[in-house]
TIRO-2110 file (N, C-alpha, C; in Angstrom, 1 decimal):
// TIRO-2110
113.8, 100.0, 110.7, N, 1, A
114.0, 98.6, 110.6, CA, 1, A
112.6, 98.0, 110.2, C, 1, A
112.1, 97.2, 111.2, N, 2, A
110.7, 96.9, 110.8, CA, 2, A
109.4, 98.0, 111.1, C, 2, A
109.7, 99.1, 111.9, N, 3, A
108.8, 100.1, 111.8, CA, 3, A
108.3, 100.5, 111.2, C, 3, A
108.9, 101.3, 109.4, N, 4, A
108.4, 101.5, 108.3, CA, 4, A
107.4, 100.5, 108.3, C, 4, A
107.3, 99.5, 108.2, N, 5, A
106.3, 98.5, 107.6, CA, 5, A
105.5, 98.7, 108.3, C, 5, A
105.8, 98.2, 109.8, N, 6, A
104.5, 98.4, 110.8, CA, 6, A
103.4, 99.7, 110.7, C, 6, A
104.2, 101.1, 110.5, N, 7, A
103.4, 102.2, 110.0, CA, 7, A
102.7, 102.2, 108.6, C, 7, A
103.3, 101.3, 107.5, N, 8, A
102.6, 101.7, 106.4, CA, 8, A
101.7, 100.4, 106.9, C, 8, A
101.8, 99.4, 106.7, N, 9, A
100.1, 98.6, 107.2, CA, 9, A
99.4, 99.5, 108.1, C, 9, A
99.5, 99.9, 109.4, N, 10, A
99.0, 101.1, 110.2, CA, 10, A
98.2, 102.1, 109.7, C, 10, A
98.7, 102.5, 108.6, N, 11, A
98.3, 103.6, 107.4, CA, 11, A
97.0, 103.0, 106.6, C, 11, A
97.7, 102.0, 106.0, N, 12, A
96.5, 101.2, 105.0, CA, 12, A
95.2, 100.5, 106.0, C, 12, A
95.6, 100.0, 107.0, N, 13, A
94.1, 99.9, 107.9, CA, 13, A
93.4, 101.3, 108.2, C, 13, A
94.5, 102.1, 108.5, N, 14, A
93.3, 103.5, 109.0, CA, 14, A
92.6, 103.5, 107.7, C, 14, A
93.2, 103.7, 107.0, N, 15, A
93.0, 104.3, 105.3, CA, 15, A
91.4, 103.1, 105.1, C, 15, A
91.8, 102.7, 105.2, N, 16, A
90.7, 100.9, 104.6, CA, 16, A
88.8, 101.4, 106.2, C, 16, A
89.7, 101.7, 107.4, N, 17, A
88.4, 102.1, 108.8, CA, 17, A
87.4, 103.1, 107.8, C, 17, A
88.6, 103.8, 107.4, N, 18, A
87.6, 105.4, 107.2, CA, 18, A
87.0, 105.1, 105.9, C, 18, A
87.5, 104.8, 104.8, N, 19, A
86.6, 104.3, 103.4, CA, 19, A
85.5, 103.2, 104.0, C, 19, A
85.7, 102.8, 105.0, N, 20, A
84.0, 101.7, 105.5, CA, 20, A
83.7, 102.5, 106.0, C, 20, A
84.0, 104.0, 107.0, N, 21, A
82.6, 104.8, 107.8, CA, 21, A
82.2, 105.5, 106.8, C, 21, A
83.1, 106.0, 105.7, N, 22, A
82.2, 106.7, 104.8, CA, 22, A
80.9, 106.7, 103.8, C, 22, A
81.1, 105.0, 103.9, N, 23, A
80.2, 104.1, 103.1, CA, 23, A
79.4, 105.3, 102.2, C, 23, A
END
């Protein structure tokens, strides 16, 4: 239902944390 969604933003934040610690 609304889960997909909640996981893919979930995804795109983790995704977006780790491209900033990689700096």
């Amino acid at each position: 239902i609304g889960l997909t969604i909640y996981q893919e933003r979930v995804t795109e934040a983790e995704t977006m944390v780790l491209k900033a610690l990689n700096f």
